[in-house]
N, C-alpha and C positions, 0 to 999 in steps of 0.2 A: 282628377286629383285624389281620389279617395281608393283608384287603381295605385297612382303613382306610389303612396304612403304605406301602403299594406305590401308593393314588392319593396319599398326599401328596408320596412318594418323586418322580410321575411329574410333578406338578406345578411347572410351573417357579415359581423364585422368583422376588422383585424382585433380591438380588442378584447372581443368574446372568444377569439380563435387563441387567443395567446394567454388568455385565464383556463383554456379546458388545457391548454399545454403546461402552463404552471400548475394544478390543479393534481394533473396526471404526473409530474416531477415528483409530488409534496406525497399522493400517495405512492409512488417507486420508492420514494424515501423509507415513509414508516413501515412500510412493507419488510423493505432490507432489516431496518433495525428491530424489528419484529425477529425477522431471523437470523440474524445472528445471536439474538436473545436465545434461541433454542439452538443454535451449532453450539454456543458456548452448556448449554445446560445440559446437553444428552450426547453430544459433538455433530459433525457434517452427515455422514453417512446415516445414520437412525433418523435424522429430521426427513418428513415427506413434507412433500407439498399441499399434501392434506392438511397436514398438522399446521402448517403456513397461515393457510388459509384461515381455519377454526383462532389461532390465537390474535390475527389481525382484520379478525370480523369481518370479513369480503365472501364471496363466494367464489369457489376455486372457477370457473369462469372468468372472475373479473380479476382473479392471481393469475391467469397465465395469458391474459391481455395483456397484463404488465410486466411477466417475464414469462417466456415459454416454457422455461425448465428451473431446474434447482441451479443449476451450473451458473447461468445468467446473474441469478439474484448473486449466488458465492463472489461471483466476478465483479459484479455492481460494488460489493460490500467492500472487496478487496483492492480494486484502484480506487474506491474515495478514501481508503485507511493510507493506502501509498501517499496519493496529493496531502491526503491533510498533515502527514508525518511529513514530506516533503515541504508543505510548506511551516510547520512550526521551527524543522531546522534550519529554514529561512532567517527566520528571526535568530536564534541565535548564534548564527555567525555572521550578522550584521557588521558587529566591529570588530570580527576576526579578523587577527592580521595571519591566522597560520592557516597554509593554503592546504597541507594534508588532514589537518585536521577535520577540516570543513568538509576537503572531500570523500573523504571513509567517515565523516559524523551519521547520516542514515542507516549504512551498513551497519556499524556498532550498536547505533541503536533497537534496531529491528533484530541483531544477534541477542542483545543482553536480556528482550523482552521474549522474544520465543524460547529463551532457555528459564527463565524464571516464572513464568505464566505456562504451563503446559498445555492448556486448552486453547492457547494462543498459540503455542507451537504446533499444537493440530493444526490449526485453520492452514497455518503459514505450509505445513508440508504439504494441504490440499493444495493450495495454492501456485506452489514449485513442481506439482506434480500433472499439472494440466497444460501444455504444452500453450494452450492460448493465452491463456493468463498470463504465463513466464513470461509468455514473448511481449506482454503490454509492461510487465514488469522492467522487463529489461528498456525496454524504450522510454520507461520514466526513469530510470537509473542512469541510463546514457544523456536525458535531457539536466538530471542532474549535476552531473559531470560535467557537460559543455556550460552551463550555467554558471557553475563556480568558478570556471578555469577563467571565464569571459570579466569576471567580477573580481579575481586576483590578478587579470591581464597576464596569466598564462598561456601561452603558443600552446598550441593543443593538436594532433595529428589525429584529424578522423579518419584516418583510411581503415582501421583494424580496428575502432573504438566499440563496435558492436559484437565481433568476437571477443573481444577483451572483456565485455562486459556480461556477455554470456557464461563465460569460463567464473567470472567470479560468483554469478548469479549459482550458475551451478554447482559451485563448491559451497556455500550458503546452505545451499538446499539438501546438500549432502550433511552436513553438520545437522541441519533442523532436523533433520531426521533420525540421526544418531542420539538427540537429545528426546525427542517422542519413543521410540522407539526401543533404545536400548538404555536410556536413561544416565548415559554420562556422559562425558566432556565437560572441560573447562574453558569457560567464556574468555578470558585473560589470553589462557593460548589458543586458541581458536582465531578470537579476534586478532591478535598479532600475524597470525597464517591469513590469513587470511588479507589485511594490508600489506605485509609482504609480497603478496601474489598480484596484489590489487598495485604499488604500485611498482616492482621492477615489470609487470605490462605498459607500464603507461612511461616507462623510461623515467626515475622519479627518486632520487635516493632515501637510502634507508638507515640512515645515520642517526637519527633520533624515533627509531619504532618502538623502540623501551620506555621512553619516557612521554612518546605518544598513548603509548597503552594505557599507560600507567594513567598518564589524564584523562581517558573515556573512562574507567572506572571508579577512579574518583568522583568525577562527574555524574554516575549514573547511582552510584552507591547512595550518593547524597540525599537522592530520591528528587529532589526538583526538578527532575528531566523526565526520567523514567514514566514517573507517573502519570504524565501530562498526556502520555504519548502511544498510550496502549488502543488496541482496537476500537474505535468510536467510544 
């Protein structure tokens, strides 16, 4: 008996197995936002994983247990800002009836914030410019697309939907960087080039892009969206 009790004692559970698994999530978490505290303060490139380490109290051992590089963590930080920007424009096109709008709402948004936030528009060019990343990026941009289309009961043609979303991703990425970089461009045209492009790809008229514009900046000017919605 006193055999039987001490091997069931020594055998782990499922729920001790699944507290070191959440445990291990919660510190991936403050880890991340540990650093992105330092991309935003000195930017991506100056932050080591030294410095990672020292500001979130772990020992660089038990930092690259939990990510093996800087890259990881960048990536980590950068599709939870997608989802969670993904999903707040969830919410507000709940009771949209306008199907373009909804569908370039993300795009606009994440345009109007990397050209207004400039240490956000760094991250966002690291970001476009890592070839793994993009490509997670595009695959949450395509899920968002087939999403909305499904929720206005729009026919939607995915045979070319991922080149389609490539090309727009990387025009995006082209602008973000002309706003880090060379420090100009206008949001307003930019963004209408950008929905233009976005939808005669997806076969989608362009008969109201002026006064589509016109309502994402309105909307963003206001600050009730903007704000809500910037990096973590």
């Amino acid at each position: 008996m006193i055999r039987k009790r001490k091997d069931a004692a020594s055998k782990p559970s499922k729920d001790s197995a699944s507290s070191r698994k959440e445990k291990k999530e919660l510190m991936r978490d403050d880890v991340a936002r540990t650093a992105f505290e330092l991309f935003m303060e000195q930017g991506y490139e100056r932050t080591t994983m030294r410095q990672i380490a020292y500001r979130a109290k772990i020992l660089n051992g038990s930092l690259y247990n939990l990510y093996p590089s800087k890259d990881d963590i960048f990536d980590y930080i950068f599709m939870k800002t997608v989802e969670k920007r993904h999903n707040k424009c969830m919410g507000l096109i709940d009771e949209e009836k306008d199907y373009l709008f909804a569908l370039a709402l993300p795009i606009a948004l994440e345009l109007y914030i990397g050209k207004n936030e400039p240490k956000i528009g760094e991250l966002m060019h690291e970001a476009y410019s890592n070839w793994d990343t993009f490509n997670k990026i595009v695959d949450l941009d395509i899920g968002w697309i087939v999403h909305v289309s499904e929720k206005f009961g729009i026919p939607l043609d995915q045979g070319h939907l991922k080149q389609i979303v490539i090309a727009i991703d990387g025009g995006f990425g082209k602008i973000i960087d002309r706003y880090v970089f060379e420090h100009e461009g206008d949001v307003q045209e930019d963004l209408r080039t950008l929905m233009i492009l976005l939808f005669t790809l997806l076969n989608l008229p362009l008969h109201s892009i002026d006064q589509l514009t016109q309502r994402f900046m309105d909307l963003f000017l206001s600050g009730e969206t903007s704000s809500e919605m910037g990096l973590w």
